[in-house]
KOLSEVEX-962680 format. One line per field, with one value per atom (N, C-alpha, C, O): residue in three letters; atom name; x, y negated, z negated. Coordinates in steps of 0.2 Angstrom, whole numbers, plus 5000, padded with zeros to 4 digits. Each point is the difference from the previous one (the first is absolute). Layout:
r (ALA,...)
a (CA,...)
x (X,...)
y (Y,...)
z (Z,...)
***
This chain:
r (UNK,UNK,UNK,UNK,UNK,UNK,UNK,UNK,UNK,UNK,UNK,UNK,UNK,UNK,UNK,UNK,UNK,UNK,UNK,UNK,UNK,UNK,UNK,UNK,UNK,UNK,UNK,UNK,UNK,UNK,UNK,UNK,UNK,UNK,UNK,UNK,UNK,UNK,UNK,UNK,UNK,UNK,UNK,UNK,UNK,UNK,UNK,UNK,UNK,UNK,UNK,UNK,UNK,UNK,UNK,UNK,UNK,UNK,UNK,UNK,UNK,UNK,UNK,UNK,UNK,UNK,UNK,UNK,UNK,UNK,UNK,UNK,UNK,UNK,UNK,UNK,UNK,UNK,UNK,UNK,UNK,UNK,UNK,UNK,UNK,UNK,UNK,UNK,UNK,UNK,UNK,UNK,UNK,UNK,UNK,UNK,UNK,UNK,UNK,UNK,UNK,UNK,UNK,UNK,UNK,UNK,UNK,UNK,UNK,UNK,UNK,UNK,UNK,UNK,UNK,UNK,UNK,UNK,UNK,UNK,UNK,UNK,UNK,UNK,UNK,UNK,UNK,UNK,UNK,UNK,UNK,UNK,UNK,UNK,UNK,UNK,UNK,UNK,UNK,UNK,UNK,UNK,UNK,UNK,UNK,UNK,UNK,UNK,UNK,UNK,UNK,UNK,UNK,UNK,UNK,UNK,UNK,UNK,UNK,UNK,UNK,UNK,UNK,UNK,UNK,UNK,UNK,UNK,UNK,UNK,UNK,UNK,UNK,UNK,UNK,UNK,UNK,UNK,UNK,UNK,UNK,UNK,UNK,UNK,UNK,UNK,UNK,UNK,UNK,UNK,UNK,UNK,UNK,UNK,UNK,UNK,UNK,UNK,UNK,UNK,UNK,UNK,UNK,UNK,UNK,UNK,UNK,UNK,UNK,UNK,UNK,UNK,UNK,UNK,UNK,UNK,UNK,UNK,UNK,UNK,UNK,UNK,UNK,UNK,UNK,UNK,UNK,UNK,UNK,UNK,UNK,UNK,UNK,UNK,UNK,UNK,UNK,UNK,UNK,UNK,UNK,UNK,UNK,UNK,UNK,UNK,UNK,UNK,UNK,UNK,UNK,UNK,UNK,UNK,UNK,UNK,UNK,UNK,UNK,UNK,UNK,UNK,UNK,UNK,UNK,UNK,UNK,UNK,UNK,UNK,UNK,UNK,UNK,UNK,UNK,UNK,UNK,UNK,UNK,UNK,UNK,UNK,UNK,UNK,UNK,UNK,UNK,UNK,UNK,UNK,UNK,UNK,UNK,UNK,UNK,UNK,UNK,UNK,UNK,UNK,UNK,UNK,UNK,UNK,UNK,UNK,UNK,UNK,UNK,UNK,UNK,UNK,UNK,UNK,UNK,UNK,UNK,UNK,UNK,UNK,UNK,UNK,UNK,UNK,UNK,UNK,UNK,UNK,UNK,UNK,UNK,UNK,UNK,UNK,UNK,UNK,UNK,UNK,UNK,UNK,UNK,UNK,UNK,UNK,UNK,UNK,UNK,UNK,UNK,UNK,UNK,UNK,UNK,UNK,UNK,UNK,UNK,UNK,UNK,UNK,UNK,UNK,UNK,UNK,UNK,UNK,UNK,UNK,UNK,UNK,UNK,UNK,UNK,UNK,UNK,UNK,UNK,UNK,UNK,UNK,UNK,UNK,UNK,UNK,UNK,UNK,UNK,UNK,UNK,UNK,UNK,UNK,UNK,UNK,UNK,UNK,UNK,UNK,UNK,UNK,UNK,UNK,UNK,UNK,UNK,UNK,UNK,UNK,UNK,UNK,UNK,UNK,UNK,UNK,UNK,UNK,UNK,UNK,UNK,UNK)
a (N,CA,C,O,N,CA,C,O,N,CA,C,O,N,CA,C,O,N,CA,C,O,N,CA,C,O,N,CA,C,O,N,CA,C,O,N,CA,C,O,N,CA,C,O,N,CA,C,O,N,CA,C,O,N,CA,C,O,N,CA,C,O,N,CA,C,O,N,CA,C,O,N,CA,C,O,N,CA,C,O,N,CA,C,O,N,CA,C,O,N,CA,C,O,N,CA,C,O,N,CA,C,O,N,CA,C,O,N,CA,C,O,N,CA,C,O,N,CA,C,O,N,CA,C,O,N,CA,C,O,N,CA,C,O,N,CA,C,O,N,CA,C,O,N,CA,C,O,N,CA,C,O,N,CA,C,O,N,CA,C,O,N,CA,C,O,N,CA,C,O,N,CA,C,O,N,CA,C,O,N,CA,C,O,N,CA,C,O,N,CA,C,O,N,CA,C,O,N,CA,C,O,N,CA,C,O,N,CA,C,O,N,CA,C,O,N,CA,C,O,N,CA,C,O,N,CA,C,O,N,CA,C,O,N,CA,C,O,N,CA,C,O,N,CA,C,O,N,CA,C,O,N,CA,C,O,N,CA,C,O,N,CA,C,O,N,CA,C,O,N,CA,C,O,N,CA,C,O,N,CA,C,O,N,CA,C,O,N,CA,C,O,N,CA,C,O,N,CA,C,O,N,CA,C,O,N,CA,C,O,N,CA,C,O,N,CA,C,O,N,CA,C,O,N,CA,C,O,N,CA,C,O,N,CA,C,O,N,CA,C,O,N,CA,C,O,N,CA,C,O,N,CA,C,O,N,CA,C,O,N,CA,C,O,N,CA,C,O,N,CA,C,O,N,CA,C,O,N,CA,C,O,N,CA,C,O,N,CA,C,O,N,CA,C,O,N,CA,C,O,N,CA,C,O,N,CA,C,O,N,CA,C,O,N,CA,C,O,N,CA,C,O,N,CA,C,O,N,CA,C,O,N,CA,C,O,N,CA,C,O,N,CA,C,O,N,CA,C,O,N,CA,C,O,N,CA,C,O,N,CA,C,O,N,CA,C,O,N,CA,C,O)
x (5139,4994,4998,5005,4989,4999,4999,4998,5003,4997,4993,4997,5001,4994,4996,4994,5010,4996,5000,4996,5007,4998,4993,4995,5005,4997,4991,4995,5008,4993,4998,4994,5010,4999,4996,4995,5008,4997,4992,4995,5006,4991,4996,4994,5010,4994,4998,4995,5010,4999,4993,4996,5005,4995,4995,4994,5006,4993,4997,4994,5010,4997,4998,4995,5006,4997,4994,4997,5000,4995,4993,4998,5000,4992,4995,4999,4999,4995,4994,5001,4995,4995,5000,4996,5014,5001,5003,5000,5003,5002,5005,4999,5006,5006,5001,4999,5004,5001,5008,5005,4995,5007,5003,5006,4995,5003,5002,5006,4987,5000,5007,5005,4994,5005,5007,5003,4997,5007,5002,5006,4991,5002,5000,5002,4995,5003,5006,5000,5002,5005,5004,5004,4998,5007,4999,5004,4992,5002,4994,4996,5003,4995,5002,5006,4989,4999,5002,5002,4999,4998,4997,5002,4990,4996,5001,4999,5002,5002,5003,4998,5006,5006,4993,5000,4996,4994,4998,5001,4996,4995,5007,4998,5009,5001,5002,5000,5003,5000,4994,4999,4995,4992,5001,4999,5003,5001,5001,4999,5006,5007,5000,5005,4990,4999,4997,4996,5008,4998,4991,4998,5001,4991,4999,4996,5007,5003,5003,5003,4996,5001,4994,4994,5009,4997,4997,4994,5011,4996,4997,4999,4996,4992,5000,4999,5004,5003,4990,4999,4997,4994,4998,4995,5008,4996,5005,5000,5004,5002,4997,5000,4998,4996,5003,5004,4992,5003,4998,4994,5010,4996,4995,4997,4999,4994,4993,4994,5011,4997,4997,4995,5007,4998,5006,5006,4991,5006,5001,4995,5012,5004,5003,5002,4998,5001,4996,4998,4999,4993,5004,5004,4992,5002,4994,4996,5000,4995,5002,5004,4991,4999,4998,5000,4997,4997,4992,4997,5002,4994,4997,4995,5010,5000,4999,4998,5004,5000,5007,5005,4995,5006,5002,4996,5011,5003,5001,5000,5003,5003,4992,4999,4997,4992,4996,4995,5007,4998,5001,4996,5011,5004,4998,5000,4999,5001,4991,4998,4998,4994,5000,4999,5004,5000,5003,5000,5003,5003,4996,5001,4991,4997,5000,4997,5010,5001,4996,5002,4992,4998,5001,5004,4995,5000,4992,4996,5003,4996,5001,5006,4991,5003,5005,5004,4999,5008,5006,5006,4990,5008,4997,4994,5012,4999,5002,5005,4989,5001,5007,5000,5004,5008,4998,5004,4991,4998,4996,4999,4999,4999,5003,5003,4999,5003,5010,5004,4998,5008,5002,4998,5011,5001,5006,5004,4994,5005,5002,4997,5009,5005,5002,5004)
y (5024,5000,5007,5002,5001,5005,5000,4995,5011,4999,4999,5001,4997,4998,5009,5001,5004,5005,5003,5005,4992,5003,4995,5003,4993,4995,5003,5001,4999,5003,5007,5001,5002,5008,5000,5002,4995,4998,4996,5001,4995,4996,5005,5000,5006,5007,5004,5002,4998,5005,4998,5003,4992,4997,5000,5000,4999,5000,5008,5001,5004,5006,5001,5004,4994,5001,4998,5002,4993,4997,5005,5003,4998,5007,4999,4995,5010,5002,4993,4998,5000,4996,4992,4996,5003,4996,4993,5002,4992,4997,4995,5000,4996,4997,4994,5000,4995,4994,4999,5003,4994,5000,4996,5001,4994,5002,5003,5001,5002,5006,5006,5002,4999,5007,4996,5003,4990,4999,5000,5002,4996,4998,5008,5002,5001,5009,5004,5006,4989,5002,4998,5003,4993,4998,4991,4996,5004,4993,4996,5000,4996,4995,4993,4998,5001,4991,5005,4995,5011,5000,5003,5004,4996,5002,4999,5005,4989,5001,5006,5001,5001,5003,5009,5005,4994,5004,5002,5005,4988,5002,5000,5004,4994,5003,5007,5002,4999,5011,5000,5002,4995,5005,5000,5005,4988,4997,5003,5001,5001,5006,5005,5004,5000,5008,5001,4997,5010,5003,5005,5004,4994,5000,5012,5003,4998,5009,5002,5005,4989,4999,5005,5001,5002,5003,4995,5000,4993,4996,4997,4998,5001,4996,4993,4996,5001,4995,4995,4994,5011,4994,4998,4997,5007,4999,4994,4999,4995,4995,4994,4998,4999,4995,4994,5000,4995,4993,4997,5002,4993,4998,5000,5002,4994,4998,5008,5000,5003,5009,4999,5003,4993,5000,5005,5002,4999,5007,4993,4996,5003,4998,5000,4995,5011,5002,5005,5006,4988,5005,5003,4998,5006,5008,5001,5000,5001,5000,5005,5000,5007,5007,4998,4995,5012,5000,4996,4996,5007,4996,4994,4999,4998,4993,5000,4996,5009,4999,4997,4999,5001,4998,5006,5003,4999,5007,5000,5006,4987,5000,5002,5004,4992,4999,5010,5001,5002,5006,5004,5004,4997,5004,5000,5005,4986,5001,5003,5003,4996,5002,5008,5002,5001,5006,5004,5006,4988,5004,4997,5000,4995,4999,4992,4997,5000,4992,4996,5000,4996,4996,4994,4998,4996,4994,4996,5004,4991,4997,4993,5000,4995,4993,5001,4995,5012,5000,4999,4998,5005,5000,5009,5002,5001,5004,4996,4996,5008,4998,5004,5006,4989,5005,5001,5003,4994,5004,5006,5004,4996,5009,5003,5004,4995,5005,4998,5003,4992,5000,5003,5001,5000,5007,4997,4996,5008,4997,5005,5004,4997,5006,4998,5003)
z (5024,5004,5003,5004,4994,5007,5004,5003,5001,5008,5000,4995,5012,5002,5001,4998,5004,4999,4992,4999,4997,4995,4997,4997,5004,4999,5001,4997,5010,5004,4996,4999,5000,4997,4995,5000,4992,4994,5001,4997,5009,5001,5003,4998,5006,5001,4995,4999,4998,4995,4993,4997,5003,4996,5003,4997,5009,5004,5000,4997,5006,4998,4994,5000,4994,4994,4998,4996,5008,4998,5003,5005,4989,4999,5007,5004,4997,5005,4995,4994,5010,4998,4995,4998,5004,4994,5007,5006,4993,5003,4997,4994,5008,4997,5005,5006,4990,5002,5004,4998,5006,5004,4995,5002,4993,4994,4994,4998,5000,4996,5003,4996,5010,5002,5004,5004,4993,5000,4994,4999,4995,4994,4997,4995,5008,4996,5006,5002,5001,5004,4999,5003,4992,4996,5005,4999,5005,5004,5000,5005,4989,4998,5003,5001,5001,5004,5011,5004,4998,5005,5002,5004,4994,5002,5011,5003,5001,5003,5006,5006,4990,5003,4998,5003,4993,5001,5006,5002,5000,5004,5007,5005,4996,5004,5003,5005,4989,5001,5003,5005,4991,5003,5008,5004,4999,5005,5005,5005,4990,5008,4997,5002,4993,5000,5005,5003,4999,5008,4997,4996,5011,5001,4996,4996,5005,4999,4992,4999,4996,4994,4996,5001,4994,4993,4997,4998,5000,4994,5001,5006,4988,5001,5000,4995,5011,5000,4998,4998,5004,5001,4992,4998,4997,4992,4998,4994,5011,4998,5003,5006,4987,5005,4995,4996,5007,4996,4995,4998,4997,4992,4999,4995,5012,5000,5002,5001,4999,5001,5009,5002,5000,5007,5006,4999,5004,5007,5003,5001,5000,5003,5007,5004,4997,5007,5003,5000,5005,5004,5006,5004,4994,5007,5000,4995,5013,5003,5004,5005,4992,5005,5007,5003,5000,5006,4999,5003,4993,4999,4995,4996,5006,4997,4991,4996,5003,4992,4996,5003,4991,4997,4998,4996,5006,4997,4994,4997,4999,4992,4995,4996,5007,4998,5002,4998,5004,5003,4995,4998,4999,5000,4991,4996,5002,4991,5000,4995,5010,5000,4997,4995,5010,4999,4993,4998,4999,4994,4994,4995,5007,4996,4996,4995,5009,4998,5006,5005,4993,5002,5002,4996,5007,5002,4996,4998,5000,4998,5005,5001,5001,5005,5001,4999,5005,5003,4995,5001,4993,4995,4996,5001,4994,4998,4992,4998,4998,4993,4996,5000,4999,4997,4992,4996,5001,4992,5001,4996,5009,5001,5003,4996,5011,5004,5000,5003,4993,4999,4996,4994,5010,4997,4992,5001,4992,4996,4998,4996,5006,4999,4992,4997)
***
């Protein structure tokens, strides 16, 4: 069994790979993690990645392409929803479409 920090390490690593403009399922970037069926354990690392992080922890959203963890800036916006704005990934009724904007390495 490996450790929990390699663990967490391999789920970053995969997340930093995912393209500018593109986004990935918290399944999808367990199962190219070597660790299929814990998408879970996904959305944990995002959980307790520290706020002062490089990876794009916001281009992981859920199956159903909806942002799963709201963070609300100063000005009452959604920061996950902000952030894929700017790299050109939209929302449609508060999901993004993953046949366009998901990323297939």
């Amino acid at each position: 069994m490996q450790d929990t920090n390699e663990l967490h390490r391999q789920i970053l690593e995969v997340i930093a790979l995912i393209p500018y403009g593109k986004v990935a399922t918290y399944g999808q970037i367990a199962k190219l993690a070597g660790l299929p069926k814990h998408a879970r354990l996904v959305g944990y690392v995002l959980k307790h990645l520290d706020k002062s992080s490089e990876i794009p922890w916001y281009r992981v959203i859920n199956s159903q392409g909806k942002i799963s963890v709201i963070r609300i800036d100063e000005n009452g916006k959604n920061i996950q929803q902000s952030l894929l704005e700017k790299e050109g990934v939209y929302l449609i009724n508060s999901k993004v479409n993953l046949k366009i904007f998901g990323w297939m390495p």
